[in-house]
Structures are given as C-alpha cells and as structure tokens.
PAZAPA-4460 file (N, C-alpha, C; in steps of 0.05 Angstrom, whole numbers, plus 32768, in hexadecimal, padded with zeros to 4 digits):
% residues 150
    n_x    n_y    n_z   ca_x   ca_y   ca_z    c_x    c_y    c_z   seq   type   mol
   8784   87B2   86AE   8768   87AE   86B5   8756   87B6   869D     1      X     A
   873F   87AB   869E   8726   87AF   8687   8722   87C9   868C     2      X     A
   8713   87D9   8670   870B   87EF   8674   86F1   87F1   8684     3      X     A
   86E6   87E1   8684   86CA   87D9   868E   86D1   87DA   86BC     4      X     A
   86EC   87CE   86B4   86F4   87D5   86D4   86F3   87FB   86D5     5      X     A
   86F4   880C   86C9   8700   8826   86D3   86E0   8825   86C7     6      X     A
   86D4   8825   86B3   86B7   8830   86B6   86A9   882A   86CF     7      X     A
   86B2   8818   86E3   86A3   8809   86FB   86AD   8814   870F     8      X     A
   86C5   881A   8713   86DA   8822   872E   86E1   883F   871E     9      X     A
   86D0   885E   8723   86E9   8873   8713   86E3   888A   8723    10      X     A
   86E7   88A1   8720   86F5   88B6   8731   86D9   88C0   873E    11      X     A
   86B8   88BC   8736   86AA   88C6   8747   869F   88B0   875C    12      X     A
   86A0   88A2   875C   86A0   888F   8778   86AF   888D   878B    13      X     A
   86CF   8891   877C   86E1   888F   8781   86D9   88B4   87A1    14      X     A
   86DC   88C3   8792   86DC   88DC   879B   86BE   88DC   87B1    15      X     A
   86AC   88C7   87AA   8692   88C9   87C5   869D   88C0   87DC    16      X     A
   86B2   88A2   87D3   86BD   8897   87EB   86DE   88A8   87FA    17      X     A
   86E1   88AE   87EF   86FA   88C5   87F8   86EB   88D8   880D    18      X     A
   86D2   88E4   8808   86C2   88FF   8815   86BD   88EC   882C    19      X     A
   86AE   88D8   882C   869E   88CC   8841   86B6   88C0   884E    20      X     A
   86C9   88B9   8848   86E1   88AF   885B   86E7   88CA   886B    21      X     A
   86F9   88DA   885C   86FE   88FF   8868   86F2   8909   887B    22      X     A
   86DE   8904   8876   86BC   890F   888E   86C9   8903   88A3    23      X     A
   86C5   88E7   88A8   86D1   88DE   88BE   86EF   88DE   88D2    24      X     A
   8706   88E1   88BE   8716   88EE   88C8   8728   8904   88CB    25      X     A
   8733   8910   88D6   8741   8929   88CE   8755   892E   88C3    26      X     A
   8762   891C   88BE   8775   891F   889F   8781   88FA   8898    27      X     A
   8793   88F7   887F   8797   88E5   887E   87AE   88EA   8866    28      X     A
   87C4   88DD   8863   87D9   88E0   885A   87D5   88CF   8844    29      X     A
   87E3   88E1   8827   87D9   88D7   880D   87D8   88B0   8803    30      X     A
   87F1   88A3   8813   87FE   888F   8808   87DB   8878   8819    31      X     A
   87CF   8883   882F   87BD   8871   8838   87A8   8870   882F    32      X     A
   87A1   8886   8827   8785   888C   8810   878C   8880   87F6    33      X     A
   879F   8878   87EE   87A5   8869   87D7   879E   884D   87DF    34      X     A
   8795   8843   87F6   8795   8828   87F8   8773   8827   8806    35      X     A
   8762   8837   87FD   8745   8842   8802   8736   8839   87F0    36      X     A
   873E   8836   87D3   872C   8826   87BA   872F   880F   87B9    37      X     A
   8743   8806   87B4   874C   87F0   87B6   8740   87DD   87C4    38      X     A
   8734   87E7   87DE   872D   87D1   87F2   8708   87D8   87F0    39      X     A
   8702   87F7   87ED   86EA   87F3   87F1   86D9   87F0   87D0    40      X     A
   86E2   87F9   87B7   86E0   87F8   87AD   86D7   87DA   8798    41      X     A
   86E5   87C5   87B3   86E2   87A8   879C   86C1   879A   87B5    42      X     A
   86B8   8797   87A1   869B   8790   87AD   86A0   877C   87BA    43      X     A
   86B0   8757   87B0   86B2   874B   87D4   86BF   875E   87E4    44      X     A
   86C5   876D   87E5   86D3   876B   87F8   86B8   877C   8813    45      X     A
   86B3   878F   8805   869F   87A3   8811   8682   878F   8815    46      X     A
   867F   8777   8808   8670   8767   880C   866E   8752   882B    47      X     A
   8688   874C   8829   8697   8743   8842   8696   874B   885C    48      X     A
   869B   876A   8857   8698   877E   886A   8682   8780   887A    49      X     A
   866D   8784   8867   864A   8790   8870   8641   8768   887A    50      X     A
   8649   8754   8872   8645   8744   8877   8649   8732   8899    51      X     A
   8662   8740   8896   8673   8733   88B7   8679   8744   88CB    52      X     A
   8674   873C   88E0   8689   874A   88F2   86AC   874C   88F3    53      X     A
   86B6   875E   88FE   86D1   876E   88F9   86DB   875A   890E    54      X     A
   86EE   8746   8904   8700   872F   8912   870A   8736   8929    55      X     A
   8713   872A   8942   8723   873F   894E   873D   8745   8950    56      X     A
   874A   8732   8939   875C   8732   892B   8763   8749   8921    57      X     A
   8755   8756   8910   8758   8772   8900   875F   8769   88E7    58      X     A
   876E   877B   88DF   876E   8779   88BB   8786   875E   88B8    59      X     A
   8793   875B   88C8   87A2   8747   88C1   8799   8727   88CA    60      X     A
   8785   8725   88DD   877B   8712   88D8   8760   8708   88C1    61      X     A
   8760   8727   88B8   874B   8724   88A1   875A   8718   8889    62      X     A
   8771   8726   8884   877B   8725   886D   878C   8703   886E    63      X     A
   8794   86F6   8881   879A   86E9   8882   8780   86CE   887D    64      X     A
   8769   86D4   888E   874D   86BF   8884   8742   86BD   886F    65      X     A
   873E   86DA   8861   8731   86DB   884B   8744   86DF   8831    66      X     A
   875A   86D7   882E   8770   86CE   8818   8763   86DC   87F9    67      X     A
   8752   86CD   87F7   8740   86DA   87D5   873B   86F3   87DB    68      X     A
   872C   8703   87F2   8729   871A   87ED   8740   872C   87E6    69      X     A
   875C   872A   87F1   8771   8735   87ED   8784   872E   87D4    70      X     A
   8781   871F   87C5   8799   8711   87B2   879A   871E   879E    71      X     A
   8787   8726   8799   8791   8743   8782   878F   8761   8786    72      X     A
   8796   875D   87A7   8798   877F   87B2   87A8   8792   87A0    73      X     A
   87C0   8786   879E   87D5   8792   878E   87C3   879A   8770    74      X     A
   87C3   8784   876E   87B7   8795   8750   87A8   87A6   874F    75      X     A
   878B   87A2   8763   8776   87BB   875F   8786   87D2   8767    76      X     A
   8797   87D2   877D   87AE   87E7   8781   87B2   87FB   876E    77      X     A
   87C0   87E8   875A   87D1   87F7   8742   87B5   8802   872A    78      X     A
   87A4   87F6   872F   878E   87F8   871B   8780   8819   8726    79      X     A
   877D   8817   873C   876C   882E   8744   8782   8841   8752    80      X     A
   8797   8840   874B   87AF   885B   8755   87AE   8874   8748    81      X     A
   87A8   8869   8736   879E   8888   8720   8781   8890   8729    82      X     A
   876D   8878   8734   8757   8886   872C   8752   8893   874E    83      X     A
   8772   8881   875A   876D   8897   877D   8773   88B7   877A    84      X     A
   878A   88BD   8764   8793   88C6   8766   8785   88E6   875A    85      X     A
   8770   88DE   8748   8764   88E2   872C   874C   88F4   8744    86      X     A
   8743   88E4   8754   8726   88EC   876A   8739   8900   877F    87      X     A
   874A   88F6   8785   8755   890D   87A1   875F   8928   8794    88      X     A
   875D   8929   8774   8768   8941   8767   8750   8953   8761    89      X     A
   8737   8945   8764   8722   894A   8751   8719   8955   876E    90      X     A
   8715   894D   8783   870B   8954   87A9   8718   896C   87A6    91      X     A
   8736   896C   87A0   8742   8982   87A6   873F   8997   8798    92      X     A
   8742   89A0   8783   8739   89B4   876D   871E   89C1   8777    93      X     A
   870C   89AA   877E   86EA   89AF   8783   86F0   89BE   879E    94      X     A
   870A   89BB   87A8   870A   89D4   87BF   86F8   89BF   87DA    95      X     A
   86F5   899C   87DA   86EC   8998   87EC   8701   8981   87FB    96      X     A
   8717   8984   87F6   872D   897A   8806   8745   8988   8804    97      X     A
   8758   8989   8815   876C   89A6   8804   878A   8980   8811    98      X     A
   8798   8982   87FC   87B5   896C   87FE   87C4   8986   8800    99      X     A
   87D3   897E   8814   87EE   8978   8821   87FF   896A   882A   100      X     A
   880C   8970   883E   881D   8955   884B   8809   8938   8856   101      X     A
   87F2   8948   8857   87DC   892F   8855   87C0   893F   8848   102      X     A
   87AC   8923   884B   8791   8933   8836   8781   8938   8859   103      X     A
   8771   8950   8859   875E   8957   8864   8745   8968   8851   104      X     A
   872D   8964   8868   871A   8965   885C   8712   897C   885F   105      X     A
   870A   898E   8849   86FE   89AC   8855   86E7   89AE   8840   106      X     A
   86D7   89A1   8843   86C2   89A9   883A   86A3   89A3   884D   107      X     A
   868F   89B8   8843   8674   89B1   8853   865C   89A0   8847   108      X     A
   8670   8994   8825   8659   8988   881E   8658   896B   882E   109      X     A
   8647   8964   882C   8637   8940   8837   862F   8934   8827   110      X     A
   863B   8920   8820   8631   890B   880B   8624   88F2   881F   111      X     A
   861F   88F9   8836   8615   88E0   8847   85F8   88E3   883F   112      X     A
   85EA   88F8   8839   85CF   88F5   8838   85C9   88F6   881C   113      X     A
   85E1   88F4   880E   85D6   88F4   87F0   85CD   88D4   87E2   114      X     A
   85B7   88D1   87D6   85B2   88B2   87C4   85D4   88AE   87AF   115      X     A
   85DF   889C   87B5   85F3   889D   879C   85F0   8879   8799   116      X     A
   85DF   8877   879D   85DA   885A   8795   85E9   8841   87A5   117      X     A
   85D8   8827   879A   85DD   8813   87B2   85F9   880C   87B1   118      X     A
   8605   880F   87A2   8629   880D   879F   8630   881C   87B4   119      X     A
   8630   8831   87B5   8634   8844   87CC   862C   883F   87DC   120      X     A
   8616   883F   87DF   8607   8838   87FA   8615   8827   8812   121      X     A
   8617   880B   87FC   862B   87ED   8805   863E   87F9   8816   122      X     A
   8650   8804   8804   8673   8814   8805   866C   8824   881E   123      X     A
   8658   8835   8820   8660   884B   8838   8653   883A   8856   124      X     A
   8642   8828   8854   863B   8819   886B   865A   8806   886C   125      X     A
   8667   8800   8858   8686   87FB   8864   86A1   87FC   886E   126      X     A
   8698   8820   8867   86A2   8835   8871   86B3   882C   888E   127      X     A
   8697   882E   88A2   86A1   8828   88C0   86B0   8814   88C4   128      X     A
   86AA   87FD   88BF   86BB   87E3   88B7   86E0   87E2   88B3   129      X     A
   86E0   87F0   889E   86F4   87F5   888D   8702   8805   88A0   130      X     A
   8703   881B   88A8   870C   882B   88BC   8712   881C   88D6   131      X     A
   8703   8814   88E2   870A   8805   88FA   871B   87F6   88EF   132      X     A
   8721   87EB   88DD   8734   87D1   88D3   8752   87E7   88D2   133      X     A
   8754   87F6   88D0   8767   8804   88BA   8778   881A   88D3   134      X     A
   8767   8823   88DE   8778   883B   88F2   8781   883D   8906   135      X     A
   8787   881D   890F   87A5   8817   8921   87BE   8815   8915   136      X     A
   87B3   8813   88F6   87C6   8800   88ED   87DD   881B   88DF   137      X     A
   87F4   881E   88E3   8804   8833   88CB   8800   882D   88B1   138      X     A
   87FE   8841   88A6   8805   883E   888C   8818   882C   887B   139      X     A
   882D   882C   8884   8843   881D   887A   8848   87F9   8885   140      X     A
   8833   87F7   889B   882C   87DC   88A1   8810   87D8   8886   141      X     A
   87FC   87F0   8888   87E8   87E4   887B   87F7   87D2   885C   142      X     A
   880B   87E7   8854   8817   87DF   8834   8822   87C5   883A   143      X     A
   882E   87BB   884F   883C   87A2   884F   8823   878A   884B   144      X     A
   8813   8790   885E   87F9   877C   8867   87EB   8779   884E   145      X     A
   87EB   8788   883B   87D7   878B   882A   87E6   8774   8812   146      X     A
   880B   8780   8813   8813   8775   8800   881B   8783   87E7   147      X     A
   8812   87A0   87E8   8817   87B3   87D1   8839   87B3   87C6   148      X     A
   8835   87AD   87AE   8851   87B2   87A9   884B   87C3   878E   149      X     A
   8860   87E4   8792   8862   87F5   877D   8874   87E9   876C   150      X     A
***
C-alpha cells in the first residue's frame, strides 16, 4: 500500500474507533477487532452505510450486492493489521483497554463528545450500522464472508 494510505488510515483513528466500538460492547476477542478498520475505515464503505438502510439480509446479503465495496477487503485487511494491531497496543499501555483472552474496555474516557472531525464523525454515525451487521455473525464465519486470507 501507498504511504499516503497509512498517513490516511493510522493508529490514532484507528484507536478513536476501537474506544467508541468498546463503549458499546463488553469485550471482544482480538482476531474480530482486526476486521474493525478494514471495514470502517474505507470511506465507500462507511459511505454506503450512513447512506442505506441495513438489508435484511445482513452482512451477507450486503457483501454479496455490493461486490466493489468488498474486493479488496483482503487487502485493506493485510494493510491495516499492523495499524490494528499498532492502536489496540497504544489503548492498552494508555491503561484504557486491558487484552486478554479478549479486549475489554476499562476506561472512563469518552470520545463520543469529543470534535475529531468529519472523518470521524462519518465512521462513528456507522458505528451502529456496522455492529448490527456483525454480532450474529461468529467470528470465524465473519473471516470466511469477508474472504480474508492470511
């Protein structure tokens, strides 16, 4: 990927959308938060999101309609694995997520009321979206559906 991709997609956005995901649930196991940038991170896609209503299909009739949004999942995958990996290290140290056998969230800060700009903004109004799409689904179905190959 371009360097201009990691100046655009890198560990402090990366680390707003990790907090504001966490907030919402009570833990989440490392291998599914790796598949958190990837999806919210690419602007169609989060474009898409804030645009339409949630199919009642779910993620697999999404991924199956909207073909372009997904065809280089894999790649942004492998592109932003470091920089998942890079933000959930940087949460953790900051003492506002503690990893284990999964990540939970222990912190009192709120980045919901903070300005972090209309990028963010976009991303966390697709927050809800994204979630409803995602948390029937296992983990190990999400990797098949998506297509990720390590």
């Amino acid at each position: 990927m371009k360097e201009i991709y990691y100046t655009y997609n890198n560990e402090a956005i990366g680390s707003c959308v990790f907090l504001s995901i966490l907030k919402s649930v009570p833990s989440m196991d490392i291998a599914r938060a790796c598949l958190i940038l990837p999806f919210l991170l690419d602007d169609s896609t989060v474009n898409y999101l804030l645009r339409n209503d949630i199919v009642e299909g779910g993620l697999q009739q999404l991924v199956s309609e909207q073909r372009k949004l997904f065809i280089s999942f894999n790649k942004r995958y492998l592109a932003l694995l470091p920089v998942s990996i890079n933000s959930l290290m940087l949460l953790n140290k900051g003492e506002l997520i503690e990893i284990g056998k999964e990540i939970t969230y222990k912190s009192s800060e709120d980045v919901g009321n903070i300005a972090l700009g209309n990028r963010f903004e976009n991303i966390r109004m697709a927050i809800p979206k994204f979630m409803s799409l995602t948390a029937s689904i296992n983990t190990v179905t999400l990797y098949k559906l998506l297509k990720v190959q390590l």
